[in-house]
N, C-alpha and C positions, 0 to 999 in steps of 0.2 A: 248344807249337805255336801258331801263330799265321795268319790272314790278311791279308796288309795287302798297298796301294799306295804307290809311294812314288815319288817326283821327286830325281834327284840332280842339282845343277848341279856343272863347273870353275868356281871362283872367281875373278869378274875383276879380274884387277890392278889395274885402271881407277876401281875404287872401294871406296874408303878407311872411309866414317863409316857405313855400314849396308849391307849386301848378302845377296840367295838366297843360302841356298845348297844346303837340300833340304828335303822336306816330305814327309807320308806321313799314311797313316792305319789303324791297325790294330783290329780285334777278335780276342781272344784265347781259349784255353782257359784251363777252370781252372788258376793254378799256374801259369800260361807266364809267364816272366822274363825278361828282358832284362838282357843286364852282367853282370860288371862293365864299363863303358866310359870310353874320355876322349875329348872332343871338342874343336876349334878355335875351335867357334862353341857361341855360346847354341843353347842347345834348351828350346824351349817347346812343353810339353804339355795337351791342354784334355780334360778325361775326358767321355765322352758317354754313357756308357752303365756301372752295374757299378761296384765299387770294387778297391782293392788297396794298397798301400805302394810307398813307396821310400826305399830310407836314403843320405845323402850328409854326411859328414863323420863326427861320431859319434850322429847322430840318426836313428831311424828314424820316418816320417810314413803315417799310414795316411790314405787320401785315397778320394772318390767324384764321383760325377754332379755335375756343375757346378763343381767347381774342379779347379785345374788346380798346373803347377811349370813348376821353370824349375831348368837345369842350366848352370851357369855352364862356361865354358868351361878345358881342363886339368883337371877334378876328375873323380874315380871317384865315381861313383852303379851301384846295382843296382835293380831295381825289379820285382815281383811283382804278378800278378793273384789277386783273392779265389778261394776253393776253389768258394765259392757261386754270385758274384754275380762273375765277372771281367769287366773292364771293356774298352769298347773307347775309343779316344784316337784326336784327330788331332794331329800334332806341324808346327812349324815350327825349321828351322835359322835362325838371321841372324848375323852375321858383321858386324864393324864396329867402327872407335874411336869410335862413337856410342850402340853398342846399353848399356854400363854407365848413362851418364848417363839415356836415355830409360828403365830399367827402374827405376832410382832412382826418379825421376819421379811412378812407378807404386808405390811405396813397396815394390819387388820390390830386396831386396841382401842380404847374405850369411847374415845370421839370417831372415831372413822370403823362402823361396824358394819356397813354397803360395801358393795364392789362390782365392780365389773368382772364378766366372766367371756371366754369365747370355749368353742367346742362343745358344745352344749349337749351334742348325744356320747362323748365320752365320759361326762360326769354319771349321765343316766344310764349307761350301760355298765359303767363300777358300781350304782348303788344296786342293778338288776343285776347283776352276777353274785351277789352277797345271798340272793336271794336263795342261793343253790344250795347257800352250806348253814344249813337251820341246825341240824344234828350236835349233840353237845359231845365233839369228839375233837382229839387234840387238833388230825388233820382239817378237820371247819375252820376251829379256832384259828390256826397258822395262816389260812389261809384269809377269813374276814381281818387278820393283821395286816395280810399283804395290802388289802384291799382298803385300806384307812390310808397308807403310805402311796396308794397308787392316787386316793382320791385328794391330799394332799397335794402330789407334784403335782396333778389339774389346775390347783389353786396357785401354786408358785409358774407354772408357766402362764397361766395367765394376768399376771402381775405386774404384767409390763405394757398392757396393751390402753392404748387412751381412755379417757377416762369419761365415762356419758356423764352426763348434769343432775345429780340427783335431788329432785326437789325435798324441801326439809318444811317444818310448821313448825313452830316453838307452840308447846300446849300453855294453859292460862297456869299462872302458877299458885293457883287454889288446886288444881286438880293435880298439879305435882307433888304437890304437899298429900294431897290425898293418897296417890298410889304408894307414896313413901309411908303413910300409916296402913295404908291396907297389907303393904308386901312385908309387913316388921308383925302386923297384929291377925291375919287372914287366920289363923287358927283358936286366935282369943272371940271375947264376946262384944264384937263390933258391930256397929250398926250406922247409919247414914247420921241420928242425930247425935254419937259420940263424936266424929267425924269431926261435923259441922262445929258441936261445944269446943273440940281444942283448936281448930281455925277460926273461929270466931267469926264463923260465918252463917246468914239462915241456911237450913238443910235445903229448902226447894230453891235455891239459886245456887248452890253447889251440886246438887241433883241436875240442875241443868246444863252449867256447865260442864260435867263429869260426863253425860248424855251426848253432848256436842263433840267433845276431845275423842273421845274413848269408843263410844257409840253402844255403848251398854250402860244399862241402871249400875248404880254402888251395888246393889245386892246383889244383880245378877254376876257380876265382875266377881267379887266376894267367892260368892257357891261354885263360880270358875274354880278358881284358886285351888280352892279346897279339894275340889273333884280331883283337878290334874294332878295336884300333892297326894291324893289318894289312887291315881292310876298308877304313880313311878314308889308308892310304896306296898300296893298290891304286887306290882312284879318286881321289886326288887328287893323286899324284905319276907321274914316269914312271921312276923306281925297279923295274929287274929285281925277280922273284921272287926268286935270291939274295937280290939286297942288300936287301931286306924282311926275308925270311927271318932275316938276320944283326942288321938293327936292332932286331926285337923280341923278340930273344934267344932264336931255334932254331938248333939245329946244323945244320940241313943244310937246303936246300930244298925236300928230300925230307920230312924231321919236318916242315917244316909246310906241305906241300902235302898230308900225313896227314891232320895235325892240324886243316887248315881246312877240309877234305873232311866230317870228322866232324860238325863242326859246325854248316856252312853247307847241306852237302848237294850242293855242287860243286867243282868244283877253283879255285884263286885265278886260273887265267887265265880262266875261264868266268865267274867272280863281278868280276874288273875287264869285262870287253866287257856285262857286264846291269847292272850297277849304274849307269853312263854313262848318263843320260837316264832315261825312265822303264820300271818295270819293276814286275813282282809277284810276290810270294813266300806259298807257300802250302806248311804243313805243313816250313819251310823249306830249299823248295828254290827257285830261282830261275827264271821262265822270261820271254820278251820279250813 
């Protein structure tokens, strides 16, 4: 469970090389997890408080208080709060054919996705100042622009400063092979023993293993997927239920008006009209 705020923009056509496109800020309980997910745009994360993990590709990164990650966009990541000490983050979406080159920059690319951060209440006071300009009017707009470009120079100033020891785990690489077939097929008709038939391996010792790395069954990981690919395409497209429903690979509208009921805590026509502008979610359910 979790408590957070969060800002969702539509993405404007209008611009190409860096753009909002949502931002949030969470404290969580022990153990609360997010993902699996895939997203469009970069997601950058800055930890304020408390530590926890996140694995994305076949590495998992155990992180704290003052640094932060970055989730490149199309990839599945999962991520966890400590049992002890869980942490809370504020995050930034950006969207852009500019955001690769500026993150480079910042010597942030495909092996090196951690960092260190310092200032820690000026990151969280740019993503809570966003919070101001919900309204879909040009001056919000101009303005959650400024406020990418401010949250940014955060990031290049502190780019220079030493660098903490970030512990890493290489996952087994049965289960890497796995998340590579679940993140290519998460909308097809997968299951644990297709899985296992093209790894050539039994389903209940890749079940376990997958259990161990990950910390979620294949199925539940799976119905992750799908959900999250159903949240950024309830607000970001105007895609019927159906035809949601059919791209992320549920049989019926009804399975996953279930299904995202379970998880979200509302039905997908209640979580596309909250998720539109800003909104808060608490113990997750969503309210305005």
């Amino acid at each position: 469970m979790e408590e957070s705020i969060f800002l969702l923009k539509q993405p404007n056509a209008t611009i190409s090389d860096c753009y909002f496109s949502y931002c949030g800020f969470a404290k969580t309980e022990p153990k609360h997890s997010f993902g699996p997910a895939i997203r469009d745009q970069y997601l950058i994360h800055i930890i304020l408080e408390g530590e926890g993990y996140y694995t994305i590709k076949n590495q998992k990164y155990y992180l704290r208080k003052g640094q932060g990650f970055v989730i490149p966009p199309k990839t599945s990541t999962f991520y966890q709060a400590d049992e002890q000490h869980p942490w809370s983050y504020v995050w930034m979406g950006i969207g852009g054919s500019m955001m690769e080159t500026y993150l480079e920059h910042l010597g942030i690319k495909e092996n090196r996705l951690s960092f260190d951060v310092r200032n820690l209440n000026d990151f969280k006071a740019t993503v809570f100042e966003c919070f101001a300009y919900e309204q879909d009017d040009l001056i919000n707009e101009i303005v959650l622009q400024k406020q990418v470009y401010k949250f940014l120079e955060l990031l290049i100033k502190s780019s220079a400063i030493p660098k903490q020891e970030i512990v890493t785990r290489k996952m087994n690489p049965y289960v890497s092979q796995a998340l590579e077939i679940i993140n290519k097929y998460a909308s097809k008709n997968i299951s644990v023993g297709s899985i296992s038939e093209e790894l050539s391996i039994n389903p209940s010792y890749l079940s376990r293993l997958f259990k161990k790395d990950i910390g979620s069954t294949i199925k539940e990981y799976i119905n992750e997927i799908r959900i999250t690919t159903g949240n950024d395409l309830l607000t970001s497209t105007d895609h019927s239920i159906h035809e949601i429903s059919e791209m992320i690979g549920f049989s019926s509208p009804q399975a996953f008006s279930k299904a995202f009921k379970q998880v979200r805590g509302v039905s997908p026509t209640i979580y596309r009209k909250n998720r539109i502008g800003l909104a808060n979610i608490s113990n997750g359910k969503t309210t305005d």
